[in-house]
MARVOSE-69645 format. One record per residue (C-alpha): residue number from 1; x, y, z. Coordinates in steps of 0.25 Angstrom, whole numbers, plus 2048, in hexadecimal, padded with zeros to 3 digits. Layout:
<nodes>
@k=NUM&X=X&Y=Y&Z=Z
...
</nodes>
This chain:
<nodes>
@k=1&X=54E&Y=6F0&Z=B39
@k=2&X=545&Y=6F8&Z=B30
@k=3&X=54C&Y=6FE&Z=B23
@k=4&X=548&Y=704&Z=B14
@k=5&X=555&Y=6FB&Z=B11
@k=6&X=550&Y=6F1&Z=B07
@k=7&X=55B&Y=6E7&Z=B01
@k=8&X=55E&Y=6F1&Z=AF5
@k=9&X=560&Y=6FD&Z=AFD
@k=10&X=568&Y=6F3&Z=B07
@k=11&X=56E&Y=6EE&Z=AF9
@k=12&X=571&Y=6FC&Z=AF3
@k=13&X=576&Y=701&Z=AFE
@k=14&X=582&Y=6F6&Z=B00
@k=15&X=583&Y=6F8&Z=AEF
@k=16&X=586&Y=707&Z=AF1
@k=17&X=58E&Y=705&Z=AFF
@k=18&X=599&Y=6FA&Z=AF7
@k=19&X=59A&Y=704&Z=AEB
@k=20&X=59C&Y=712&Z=AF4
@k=21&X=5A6&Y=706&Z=AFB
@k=22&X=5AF&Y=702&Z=AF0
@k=23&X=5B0&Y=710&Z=AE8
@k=24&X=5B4&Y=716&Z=AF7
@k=25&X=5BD&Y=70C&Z=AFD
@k=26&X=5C5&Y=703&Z=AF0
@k=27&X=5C5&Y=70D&Z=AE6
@k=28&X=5C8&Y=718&Z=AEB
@k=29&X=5D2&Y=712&Z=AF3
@k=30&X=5D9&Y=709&Z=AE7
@k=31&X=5DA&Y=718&Z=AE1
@k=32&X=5E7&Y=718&Z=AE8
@k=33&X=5E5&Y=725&Z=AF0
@k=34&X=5E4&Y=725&Z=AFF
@k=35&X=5DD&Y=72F&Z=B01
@k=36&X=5D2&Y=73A&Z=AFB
@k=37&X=5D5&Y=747&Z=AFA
@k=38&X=5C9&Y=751&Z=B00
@k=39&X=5C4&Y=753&Z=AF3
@k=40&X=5C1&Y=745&Z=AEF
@k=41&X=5BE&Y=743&Z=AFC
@k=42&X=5B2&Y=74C&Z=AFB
@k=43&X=5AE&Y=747&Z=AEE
@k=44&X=5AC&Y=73A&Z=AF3
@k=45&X=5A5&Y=73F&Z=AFF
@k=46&X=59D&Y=744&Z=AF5
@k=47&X=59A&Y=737&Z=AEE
@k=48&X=597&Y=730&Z=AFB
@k=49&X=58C&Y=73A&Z=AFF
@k=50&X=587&Y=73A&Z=AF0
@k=51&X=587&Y=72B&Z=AEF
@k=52&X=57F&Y=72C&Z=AFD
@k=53&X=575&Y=736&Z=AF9
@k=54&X=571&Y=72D&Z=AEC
@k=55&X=570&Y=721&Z=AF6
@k=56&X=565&Y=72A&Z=AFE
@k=57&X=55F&Y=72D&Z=AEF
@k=58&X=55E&Y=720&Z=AEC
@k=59&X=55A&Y=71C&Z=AFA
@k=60&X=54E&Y=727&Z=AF9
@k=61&X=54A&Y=722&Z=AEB
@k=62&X=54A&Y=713&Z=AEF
@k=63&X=541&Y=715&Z=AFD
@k=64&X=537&Y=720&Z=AF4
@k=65&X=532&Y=714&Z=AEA
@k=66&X=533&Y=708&Z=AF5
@k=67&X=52E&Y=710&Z=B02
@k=68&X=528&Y=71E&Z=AFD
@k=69&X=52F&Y=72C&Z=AFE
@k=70&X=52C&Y=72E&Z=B0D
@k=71&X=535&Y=722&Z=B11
@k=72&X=53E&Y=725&Z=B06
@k=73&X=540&Y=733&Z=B0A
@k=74&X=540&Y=731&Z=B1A
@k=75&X=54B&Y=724&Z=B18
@k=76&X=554&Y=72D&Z=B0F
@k=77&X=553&Y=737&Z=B18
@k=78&X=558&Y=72F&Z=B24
@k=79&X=562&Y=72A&Z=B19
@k=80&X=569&Y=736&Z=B16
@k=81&X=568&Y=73D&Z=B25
@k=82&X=56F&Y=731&Z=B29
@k=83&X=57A&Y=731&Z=B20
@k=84&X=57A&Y=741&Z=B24
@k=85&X=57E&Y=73C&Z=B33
@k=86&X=587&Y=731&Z=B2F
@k=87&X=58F&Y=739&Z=B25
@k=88&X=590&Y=744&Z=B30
@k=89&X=595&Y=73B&Z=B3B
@k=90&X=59F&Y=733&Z=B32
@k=91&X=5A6&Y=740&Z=B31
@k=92&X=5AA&Y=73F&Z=B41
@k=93&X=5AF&Y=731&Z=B3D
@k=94&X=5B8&Y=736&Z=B31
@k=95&X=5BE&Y=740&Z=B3B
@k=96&X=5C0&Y=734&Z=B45
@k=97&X=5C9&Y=72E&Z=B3A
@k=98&X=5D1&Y=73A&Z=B37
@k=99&X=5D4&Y=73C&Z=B45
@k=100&X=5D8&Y=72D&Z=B45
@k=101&X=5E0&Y=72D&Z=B39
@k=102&X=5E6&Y=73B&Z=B3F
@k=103&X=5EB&Y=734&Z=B4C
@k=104&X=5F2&Y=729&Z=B45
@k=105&X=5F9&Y=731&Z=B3B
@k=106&X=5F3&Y=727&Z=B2E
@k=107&X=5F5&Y=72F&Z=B23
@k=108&X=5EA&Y=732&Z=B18
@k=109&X=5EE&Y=728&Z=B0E
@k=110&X=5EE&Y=71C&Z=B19
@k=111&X=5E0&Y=71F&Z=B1C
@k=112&X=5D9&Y=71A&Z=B11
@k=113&X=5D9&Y=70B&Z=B16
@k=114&X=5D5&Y=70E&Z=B23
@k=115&X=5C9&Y=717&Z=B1F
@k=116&X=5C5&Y=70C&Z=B14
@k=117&X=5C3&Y=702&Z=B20
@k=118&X=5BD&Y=70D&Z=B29
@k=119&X=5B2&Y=711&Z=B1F
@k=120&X=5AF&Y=6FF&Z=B1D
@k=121&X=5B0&Y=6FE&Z=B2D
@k=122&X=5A5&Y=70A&Z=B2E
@k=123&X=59C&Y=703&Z=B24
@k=124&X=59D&Y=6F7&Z=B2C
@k=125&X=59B&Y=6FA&Z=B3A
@k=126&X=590&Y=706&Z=B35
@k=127&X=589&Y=6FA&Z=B2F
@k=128&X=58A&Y=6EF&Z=B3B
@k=129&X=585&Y=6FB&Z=B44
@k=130&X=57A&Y=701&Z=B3E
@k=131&X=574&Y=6F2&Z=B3C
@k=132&X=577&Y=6F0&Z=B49
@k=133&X=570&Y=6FE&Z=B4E
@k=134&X=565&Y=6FC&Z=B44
@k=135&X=560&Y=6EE&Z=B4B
@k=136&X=562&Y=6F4&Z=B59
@k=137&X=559&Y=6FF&Z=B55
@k=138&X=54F&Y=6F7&Z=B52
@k=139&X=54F&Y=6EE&Z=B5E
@k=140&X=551&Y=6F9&Z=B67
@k=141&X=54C&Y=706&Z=B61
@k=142&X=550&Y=70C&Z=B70
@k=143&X=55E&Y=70C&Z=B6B
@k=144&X=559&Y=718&Z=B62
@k=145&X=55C&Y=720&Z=B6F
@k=146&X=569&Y=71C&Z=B75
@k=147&X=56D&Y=71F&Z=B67
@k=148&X=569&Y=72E&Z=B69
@k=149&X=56D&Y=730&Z=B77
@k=150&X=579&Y=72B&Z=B71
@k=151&X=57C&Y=733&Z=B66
@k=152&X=577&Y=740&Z=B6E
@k=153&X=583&Y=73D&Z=B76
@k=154&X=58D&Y=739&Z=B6C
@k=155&X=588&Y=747&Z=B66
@k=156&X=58B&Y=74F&Z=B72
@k=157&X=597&Y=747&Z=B75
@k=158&X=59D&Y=74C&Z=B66
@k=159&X=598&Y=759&Z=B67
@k=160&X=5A1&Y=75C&Z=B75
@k=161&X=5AE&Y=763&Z=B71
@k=162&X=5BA&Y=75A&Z=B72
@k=163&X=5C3&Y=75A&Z=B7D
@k=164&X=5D0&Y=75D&Z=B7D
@k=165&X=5DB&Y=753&Z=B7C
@k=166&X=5D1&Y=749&Z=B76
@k=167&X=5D6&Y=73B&Z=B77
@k=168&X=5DF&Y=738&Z=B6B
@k=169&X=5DC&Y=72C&Z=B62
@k=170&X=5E8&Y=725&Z=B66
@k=171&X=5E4&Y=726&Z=B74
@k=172&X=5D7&Y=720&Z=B73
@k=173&X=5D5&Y=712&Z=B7A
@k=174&X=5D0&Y=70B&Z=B6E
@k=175&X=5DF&Y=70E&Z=B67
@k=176&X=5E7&Y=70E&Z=B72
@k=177&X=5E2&Y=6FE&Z=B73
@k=178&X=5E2&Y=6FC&Z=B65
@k=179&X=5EF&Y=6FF&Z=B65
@k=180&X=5F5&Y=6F8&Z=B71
@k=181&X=5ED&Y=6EB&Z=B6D
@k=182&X=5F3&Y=6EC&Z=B5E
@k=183&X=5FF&Y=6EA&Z=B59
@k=184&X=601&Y=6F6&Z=B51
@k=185&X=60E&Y=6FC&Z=B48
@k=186&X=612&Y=70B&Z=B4C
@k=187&X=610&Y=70F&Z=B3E
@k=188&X=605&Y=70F&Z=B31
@k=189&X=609&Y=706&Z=B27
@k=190&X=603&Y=70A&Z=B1C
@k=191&X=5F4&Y=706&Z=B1A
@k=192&X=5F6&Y=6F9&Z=B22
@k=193&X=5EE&Y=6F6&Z=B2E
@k=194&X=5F8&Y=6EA&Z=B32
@k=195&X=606&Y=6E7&Z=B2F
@k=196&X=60E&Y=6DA&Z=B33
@k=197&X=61C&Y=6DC&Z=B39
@k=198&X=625&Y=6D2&Z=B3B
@k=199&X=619&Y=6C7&Z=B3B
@k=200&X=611&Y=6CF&Z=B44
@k=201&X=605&Y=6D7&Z=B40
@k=202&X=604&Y=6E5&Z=B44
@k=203&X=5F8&Y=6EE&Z=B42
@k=204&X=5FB&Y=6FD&Z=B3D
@k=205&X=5F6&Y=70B&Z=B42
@k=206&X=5EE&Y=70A&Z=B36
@k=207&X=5E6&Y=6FE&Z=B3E
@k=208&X=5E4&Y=706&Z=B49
@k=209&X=5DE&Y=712&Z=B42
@k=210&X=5D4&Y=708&Z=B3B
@k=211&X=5CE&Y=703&Z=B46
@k=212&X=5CD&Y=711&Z=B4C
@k=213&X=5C4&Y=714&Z=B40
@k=214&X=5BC&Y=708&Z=B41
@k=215&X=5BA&Y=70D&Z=B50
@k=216&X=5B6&Y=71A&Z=B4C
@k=217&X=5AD&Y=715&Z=B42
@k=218&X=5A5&Y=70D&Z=B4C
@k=219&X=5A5&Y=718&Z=B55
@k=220&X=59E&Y=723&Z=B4B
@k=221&X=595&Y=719&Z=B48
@k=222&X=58F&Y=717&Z=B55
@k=223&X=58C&Y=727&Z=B55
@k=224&X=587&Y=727&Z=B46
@k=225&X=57D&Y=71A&Z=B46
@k=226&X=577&Y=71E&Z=B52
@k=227&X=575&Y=72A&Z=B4C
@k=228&X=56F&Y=725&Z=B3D
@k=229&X=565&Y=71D&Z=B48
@k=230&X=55E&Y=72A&Z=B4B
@k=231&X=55A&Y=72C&Z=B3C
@k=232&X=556&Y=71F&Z=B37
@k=233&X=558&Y=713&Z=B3C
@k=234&X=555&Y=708&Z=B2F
@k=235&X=563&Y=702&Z=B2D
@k=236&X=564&Y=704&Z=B1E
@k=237&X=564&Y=714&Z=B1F
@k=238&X=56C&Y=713&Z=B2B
@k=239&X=577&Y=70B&Z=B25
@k=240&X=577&Y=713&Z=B19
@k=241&X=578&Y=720&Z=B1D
@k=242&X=583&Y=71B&Z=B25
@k=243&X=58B&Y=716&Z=B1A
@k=244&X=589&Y=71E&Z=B11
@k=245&X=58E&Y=729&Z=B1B
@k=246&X=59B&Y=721&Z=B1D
@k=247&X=59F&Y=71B&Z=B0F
@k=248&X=5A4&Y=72A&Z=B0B
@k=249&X=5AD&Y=72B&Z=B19
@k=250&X=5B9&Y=729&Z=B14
@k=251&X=5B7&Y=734&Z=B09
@k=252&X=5B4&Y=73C&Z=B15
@k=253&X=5BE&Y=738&Z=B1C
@k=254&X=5C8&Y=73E&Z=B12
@k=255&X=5C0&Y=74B&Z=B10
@k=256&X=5BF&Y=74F&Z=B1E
@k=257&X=5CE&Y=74B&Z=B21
@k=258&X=5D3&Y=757&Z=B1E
@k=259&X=5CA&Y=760&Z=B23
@k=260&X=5C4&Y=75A&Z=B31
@k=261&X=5C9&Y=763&Z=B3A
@k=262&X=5BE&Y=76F&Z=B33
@k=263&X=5B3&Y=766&Z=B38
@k=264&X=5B4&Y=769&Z=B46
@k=265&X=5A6&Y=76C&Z=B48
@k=266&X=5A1&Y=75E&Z=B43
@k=267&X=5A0&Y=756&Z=B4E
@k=268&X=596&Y=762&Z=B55
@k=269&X=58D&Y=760&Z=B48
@k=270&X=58E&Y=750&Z=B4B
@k=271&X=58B&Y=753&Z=B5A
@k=272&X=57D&Y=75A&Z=B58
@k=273&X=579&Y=74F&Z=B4D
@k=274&X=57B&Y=744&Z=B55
@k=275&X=575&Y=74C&Z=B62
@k=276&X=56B&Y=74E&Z=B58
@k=277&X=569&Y=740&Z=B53
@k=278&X=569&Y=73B&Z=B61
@k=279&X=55C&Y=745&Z=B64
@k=280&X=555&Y=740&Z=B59
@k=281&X=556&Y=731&Z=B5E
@k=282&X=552&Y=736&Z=B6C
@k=283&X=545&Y=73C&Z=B68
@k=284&X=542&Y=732&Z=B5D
@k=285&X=536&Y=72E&Z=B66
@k=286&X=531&Y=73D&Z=B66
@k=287&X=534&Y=743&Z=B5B
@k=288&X=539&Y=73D&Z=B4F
@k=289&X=542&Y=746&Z=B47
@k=290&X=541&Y=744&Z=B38
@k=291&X=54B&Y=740&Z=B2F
@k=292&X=54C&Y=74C&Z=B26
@k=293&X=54E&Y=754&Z=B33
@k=294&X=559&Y=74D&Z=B38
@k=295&X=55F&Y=74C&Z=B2B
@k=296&X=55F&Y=75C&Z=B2B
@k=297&X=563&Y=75F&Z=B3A
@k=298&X=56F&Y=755&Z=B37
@k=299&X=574&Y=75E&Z=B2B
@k=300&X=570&Y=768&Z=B31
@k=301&X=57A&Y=766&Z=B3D
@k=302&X=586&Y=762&Z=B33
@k=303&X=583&Y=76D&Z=B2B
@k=304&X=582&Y=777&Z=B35
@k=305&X=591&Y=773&Z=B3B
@k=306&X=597&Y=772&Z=B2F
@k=307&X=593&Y=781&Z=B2D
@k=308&X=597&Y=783&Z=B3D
@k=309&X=5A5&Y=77B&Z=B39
@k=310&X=5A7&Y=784&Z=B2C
@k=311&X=5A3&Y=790&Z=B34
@k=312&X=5B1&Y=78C&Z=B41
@k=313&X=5BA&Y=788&Z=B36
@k=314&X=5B8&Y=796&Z=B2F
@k=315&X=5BA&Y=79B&Z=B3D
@k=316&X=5C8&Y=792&Z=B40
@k=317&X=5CD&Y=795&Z=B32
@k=318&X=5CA&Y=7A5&Z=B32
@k=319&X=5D2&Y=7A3&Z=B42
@k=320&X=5E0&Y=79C&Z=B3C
@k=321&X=5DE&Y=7A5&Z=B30
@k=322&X=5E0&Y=7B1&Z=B3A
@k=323&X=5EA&Y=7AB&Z=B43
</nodes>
């Protein structure tokens, strides 16, 4: 597998990844709140997209004085659009755990624990995956367009309106055998994943709502890899722009809790990005779409809905104002 990934940046990287690691998951959660407000949640979104930025700098300045500035600027490029997509797409993800933590009524300040363990089992199976894409691309660089048709339907498949009466989470087949396989209490007990009664061991609800986020996490990361694969395919600036997208989830997590529902038009914006994406795999052979390009179509399609989505939630606020 070719990469600009040379033991220090490797090195550097995993330096940068265990500190972004220890101040986001044991201190702030030894400070004894449970949860963030939406200010310091945005302030720490903040932090995470600054830190990520001065990785890029740092990643540009390294590949200028080992490679030259044309594979400096093109690999930071490819850097920053893929932490462009990944950040976008983790907030599908964030809106799948509200939902989940919605249905089984787990109040904020149990949701800690389980976030913690989502963000570590994210970086864990991003990791093993990517690895594991990274090697079949290079033995079988075919893969490259299964990928896009893939994402082109995933992409359309979003984009649908959603039907009514959608399957609720507790109807799903996964937790309707999860929970007829475990044995399971009727009630949270606190932040516990397992209780023992009487000698027997129980697992809680809490259990149950872990695992789905696990799921979830593996899901999403079926779209968004295949998705980074269209943009780059060296490892290092995959895995990267991955993580660095995913570290700050649990801020954005608690910034968007309150305020999901004014993002209704997201997932159209995700739809044509990864239609998008898709395409640009398809053709590769053709035409070969440079990086600065895709990174400005990418914001360019966020941007544009989230000026679509301020412009309907103007419109439903002016309608309830005048009822």
């Amino acid at each position: 597998m070719n990469t600009v990934g040379t033991p220090l940046l490797w090195g550097s990287f995993a330096v940068v990844v265990l500190i972004m690691l220890a101040i986001d998951l044991l201190l702030q959660g030894r400070r004894g709140a449970q949860t963030m407000t939406f200010r310091q949640a945005a302030v720490w979104s903040l932090v995470w997209v600054s830190v990520s930025l001065l990785f890029a700098t740092a990643f540009y300045w390294y590949l200028q004085g080992t490679a030259g500035p044309e594979i400096a600027h093109t690999q930071t490029l490819a850097f920053l659009t893929g932490y462009v997509l990944e950040k976008a797409l983790a907030v599908d993800n964030v809106f799948v755990w509200l939902m989940l933590f919605s249905y089984f009524s787990v109040p904020a300040a149990l949701q800690r624990r389980v976030l913690i363990y989502g963000v570590l089992g994210a970086i864990v199976l991003r990791t093993i995956m990517i690895f594991a894409g990274s090697w079949l691309v290079s033995e079988f660089a075919w893969i490259l367009y299964v990928f896009g048709v893939f994402l082109i339907f995933t992409g359309i498949k979003m984009g649908m309106p959603g039907k009514e009466g959608e399957e609720a989470v507790g109807d799903k087949p996964v937790v309707r055998w999860l929970r007829s396989h475990l044995r399971m209490t009727d009630n949270l007990e606190g932040e516990k994943f397992f209780v023992r009664r009487n000698g027997i061991l129980f697992a809680t609800p809490l259990f149950l709502v872990l695992i789905m986020v696990e799921l979830s996490d593996v899901i999403f990361a079926v779209d968004s890899i295949p998705a980074i694969f269209a943009v780059t395919t060296d490892p290092f600036i995959v895995l990267t722009s991955n993580l660095f997208a995913i570290l700050g989830l649990r801020a954005m997590y608690f910034l968007l809790a309150n305020v999901a529902e004014r993002f209704s038009m997201l997932k159209y914006g995700l739809a044509v990005v990864l239609v998008f994406i898709g395409v640009k795999m398809l053709i590769v052979d053709f035409y070969h779409i440079p990086v600065a390009v895709s990174l400005s179509t990418v914001g360019g399609i966020l941007a544009l809905t989230l000026l679509i989505n301020t412009w309907v939630n103007r419109r439903n606020d002016r309608r309830l104002a005048g009822k």
